[in-house]
N, C-alpha and C positions, 0 to 999 in steps of 0.2 A: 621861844619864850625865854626873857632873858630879865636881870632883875632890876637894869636900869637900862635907856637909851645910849647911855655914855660907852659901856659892854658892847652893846652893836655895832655901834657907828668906829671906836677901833678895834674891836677884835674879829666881828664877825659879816664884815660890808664886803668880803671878797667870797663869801661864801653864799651872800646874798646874790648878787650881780649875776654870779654864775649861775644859780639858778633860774634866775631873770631872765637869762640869754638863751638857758633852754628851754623857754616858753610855758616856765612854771610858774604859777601865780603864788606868791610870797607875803603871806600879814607878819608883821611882828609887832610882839605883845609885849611889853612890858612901862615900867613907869614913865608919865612925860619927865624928862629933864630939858637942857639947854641944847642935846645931842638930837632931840626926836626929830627936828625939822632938819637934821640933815639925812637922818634916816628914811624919811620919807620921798624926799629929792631923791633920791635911787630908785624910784619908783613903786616901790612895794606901799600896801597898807598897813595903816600902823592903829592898834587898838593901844588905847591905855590901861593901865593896869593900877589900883590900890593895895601896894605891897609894901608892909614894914618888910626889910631886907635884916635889921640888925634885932640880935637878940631871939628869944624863945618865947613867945607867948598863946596859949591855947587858944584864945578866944579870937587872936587875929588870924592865925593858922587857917580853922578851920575857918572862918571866911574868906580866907585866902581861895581855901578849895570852892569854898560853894562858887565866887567869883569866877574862878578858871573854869570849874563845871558850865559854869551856864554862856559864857565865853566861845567855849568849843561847842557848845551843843547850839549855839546861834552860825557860826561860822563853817561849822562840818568840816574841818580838815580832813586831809586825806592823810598826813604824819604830820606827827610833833617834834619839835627838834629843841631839847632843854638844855640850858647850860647853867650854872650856880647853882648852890646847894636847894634854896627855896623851891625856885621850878624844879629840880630834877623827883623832889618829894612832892611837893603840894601838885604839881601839874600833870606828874604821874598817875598821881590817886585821883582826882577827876578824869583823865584821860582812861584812864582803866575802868569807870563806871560808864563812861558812851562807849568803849569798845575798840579805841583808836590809839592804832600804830603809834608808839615811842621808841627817841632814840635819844638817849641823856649824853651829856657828857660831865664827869668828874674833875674839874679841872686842874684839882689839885685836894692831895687831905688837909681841913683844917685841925685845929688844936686839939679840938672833939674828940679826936681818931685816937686822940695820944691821953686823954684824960680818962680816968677811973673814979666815974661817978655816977647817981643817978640819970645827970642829962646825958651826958657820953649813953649810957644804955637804954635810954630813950628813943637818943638818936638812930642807934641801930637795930633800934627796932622799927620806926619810921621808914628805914631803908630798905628794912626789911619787908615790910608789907607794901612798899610803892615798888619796890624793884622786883616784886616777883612778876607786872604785869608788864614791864619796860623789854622791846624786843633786841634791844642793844643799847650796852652802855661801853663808850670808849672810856678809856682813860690814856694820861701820857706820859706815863713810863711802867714799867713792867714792876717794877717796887709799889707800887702804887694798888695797879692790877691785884699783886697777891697780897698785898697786906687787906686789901678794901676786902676782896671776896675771902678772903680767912676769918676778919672779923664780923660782916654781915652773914656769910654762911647761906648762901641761895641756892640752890639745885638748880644746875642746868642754867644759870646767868649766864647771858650768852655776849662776851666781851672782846673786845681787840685795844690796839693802841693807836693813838693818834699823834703824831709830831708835834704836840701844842694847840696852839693856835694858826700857827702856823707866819710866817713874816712874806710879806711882800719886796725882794729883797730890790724890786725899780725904784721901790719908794725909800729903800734904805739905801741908797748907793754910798760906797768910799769915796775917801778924796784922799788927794795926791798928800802921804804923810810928813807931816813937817812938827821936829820934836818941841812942843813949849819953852820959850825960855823955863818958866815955873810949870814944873808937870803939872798936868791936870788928872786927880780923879774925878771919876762921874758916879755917884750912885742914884737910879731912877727907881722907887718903890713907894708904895703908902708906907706911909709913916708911923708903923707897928714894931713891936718890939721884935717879931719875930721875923722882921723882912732883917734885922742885925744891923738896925740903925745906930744903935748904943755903942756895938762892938766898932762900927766903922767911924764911930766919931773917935770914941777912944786910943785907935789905930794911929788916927789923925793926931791927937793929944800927944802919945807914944813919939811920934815922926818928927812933931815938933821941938820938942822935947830934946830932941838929939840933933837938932840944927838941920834937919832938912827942909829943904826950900822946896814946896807945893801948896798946890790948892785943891780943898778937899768939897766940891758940889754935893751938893744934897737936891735933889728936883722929887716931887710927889706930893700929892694930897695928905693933909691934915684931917684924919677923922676921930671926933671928939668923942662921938659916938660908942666907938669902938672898946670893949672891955682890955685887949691889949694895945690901944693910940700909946704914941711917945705922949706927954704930956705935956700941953701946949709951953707950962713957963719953964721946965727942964730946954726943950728947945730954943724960948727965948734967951736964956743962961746960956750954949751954946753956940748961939750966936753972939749974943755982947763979949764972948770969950775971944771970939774971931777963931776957934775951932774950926768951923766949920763956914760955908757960905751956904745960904739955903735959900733955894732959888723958887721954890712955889710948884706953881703947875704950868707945864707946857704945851702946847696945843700942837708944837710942830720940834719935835723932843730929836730929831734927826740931826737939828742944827747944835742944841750944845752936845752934844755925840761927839757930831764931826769934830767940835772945836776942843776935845780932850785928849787926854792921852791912852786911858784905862779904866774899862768901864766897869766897878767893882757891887758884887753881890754878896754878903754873908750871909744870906736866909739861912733858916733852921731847917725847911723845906719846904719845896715848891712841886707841880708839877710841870710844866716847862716852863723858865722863866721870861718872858717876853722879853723885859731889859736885855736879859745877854744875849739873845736874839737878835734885837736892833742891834745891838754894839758891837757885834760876830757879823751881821750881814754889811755894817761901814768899817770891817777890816778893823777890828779894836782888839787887842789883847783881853782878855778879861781874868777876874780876880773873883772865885766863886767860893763858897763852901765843898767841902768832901759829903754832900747829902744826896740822896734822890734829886731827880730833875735838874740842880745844877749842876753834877757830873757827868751829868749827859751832853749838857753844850761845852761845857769846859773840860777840855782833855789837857791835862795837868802836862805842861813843858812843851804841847804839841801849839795850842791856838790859846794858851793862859796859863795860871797856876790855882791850884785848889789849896786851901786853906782848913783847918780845923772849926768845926761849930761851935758857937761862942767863945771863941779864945781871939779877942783883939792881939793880944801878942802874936801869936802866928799870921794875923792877916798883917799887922803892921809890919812882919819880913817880908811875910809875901809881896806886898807895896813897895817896899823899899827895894826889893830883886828883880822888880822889875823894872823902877823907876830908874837904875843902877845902869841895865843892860844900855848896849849899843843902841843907835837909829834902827843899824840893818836887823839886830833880831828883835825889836820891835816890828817893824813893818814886816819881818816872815812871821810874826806871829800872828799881826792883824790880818796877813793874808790866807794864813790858815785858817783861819774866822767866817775868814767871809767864805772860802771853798768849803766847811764842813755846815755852816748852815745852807747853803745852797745848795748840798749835795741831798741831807735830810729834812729841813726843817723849811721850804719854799713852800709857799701858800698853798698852790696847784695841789700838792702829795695830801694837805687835810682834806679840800675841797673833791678830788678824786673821790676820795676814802668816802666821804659822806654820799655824793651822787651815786656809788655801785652799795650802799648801805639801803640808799632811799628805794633805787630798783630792786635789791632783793628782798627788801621787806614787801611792796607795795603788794595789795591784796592778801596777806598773808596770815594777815592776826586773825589770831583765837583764842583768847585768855581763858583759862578757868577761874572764874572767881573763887571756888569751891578754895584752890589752895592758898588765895588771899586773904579768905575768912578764915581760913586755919592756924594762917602766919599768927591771927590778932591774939591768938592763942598764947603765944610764946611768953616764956616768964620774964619779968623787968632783971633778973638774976643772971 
């Protein structure tokens, strides 16, 4: 259960398939978009779902749950498999009232984690009382792990880590590297302040500024929505500036990859970041932040350079030292790339992890409600 078709269809269709192959019959649950019908061409059924994703609101929550409830209690799963913050809470706590095996995934901390407020400790308590019936919950990286179970606080949460999502590295292949007359940056991210869209425009400003000849891409979705979105006419000002070029959304994001030189992330943190993924698995030097989950793809001099959190000026060296370098240790860097995602982060290694997850849990659940009733107990303080 997942909180849009679009989720499925690229992050988690290799994990579907596989299952498919082992003569598992596969529903997935989540909202129709323009994605569902390819989700469903994989064979699996697909239920739709009525889920606001953005924002906090009580009243939609809890119908969120009664929906999931009455959802699973039609279809009788034998495991639940959640990813996004909504399912991993809302599909929990129905899942925990019929008595059925869950196994969430975290897939990264949002802002939430890091805020000191009423909703931040709302939050964890939400987590609190769905995660005490949840039989495994991954997350993907170890910073992540401790910081989550330090500040949720759950007895006996029983967790591991997952490589991401994991990339399919056939479908990302290199090509033979040939340097741009005009370097090419690539940054691929929603368009949040805190994926360090600001900082990598400003890098770009910085760059220009001092006579360097590049092009600075911008590829990802625009969500208006969102309480951190870039703001649609700060972006339009960045483009009439010709700062930056900004290319939308791609449906086959392999090709302008290939056709760059360096694929740059400043997030403030992630938990694996898919972009340097792709860009690691078609042999791309990359340009990440020093945080959780991009230090983990990005090994600073070995296959990129890591940069400082919010400080365009250090990413703007960063940029500029590598743009500097030779062909040849660009292409040993892109090839470092592609050998350390291929070593940890290939599809196979998530898809493993979850099929010995599914057989160890199956038949196994026993919840006590008794300690989920007690959690409700715990003070908003």
């Amino acid at each position: 259960m997942v909180n849009t078709s679009w989720n499925i269809y690229n992050f988690r269709m290799g994990l579907i398939n596989r299952l498919l192959q082992s003569n598992h019959e596969v529903i997935a649950i989540a909202p129709k978009d323009s994605y569902t019908k390819d989700v469903i061409s994989s064979g699996c059924e697909f239920v739709n779902l009525t889920m606001d994703s953005k924002g906090v609101n009580p009243v939609k929550d809890v119908a969120l749950t009664m929906e999931l409830f009455k959802i699973y209690r039609r279809i009788k799963p034998d495991i639940i498999l959640h990813f996004t913050i909504k399912p991993n809470i809302y599909g929990t706590l129905a899942a925990g009232l019929l008595n059925i095996p869950v196994i969430n995934n975290v897939c990264g901390l949002g802002t939430v984690f890091h805020w000191n407020s009423f909703i931040s400790r709302v939050a964890f308590l939400m987590y609190r009382i769905a995660f005490r019936s949840a039989n495994l919950v991954f997350f993907q990286n170890r910073e992540d792990e401790k910081y989550f179970t330090k500040k949720v606080d759950i007895p006996d949460l029983r967790t591991a880590i997952l490589p991401g999502s994991g990339i399919n590295i056939s479908a990302f292949k290199p090509k033979n590297y040939v340097k741009n007359k005009e370097f090419t940056f690539i940054m691929v991210a929603r368009l949040l302040v805190d994926k360090g869209v600001e900082e990598f425009v400003e890098a770009a400003r910085i760059l220009k500024k001092k006579g360097v000849k590049a092009r600075y891409l911008v590829y990802g979705r625009i969500d208006k929505n969102h309480k951190r979105a870039v703001p649609v006419n700060k972006l339009k000002k960045w483009i009439k500036e010709g700062v930056i070029e900004y290319k939308g959304v791609s449906d086959n994001i392999a090709e302008p990859i290939g056709q760059s030189d360096c694929v740059v992330l400043p997030s403030y943190r992630e938990g694996t970041p898919r972009t340097l993924l792709e860009g690691g698995s078609m042999a791309k030097p990359l340009i990440a932040t020093n945080v959780p989950g991009c230090n983990d793809v990005t090994i600073n001099g070995y296959n990129g350079l890591l940069c400082k959190v919010k400080d365009s000026n250090d990413l703007a060296l960063k940029m500029e030292e590598i743009l500097s370098m030779p062909v040849t240790r660009i292409r040993a860097m892109g090839q470092n790339s592609r050998r350390h995602i291929a070593m940890k982060y290939e599809e196979r290694f998530v898809v493993d992890k979850y099929l010995q997850a599914i057989n160890n849990i199956a038949g196994t659940f026993d919840v006590s409600w008794k300690s989920i009733i007690d959690s409700m107990q715990l003070s908003l303080n």
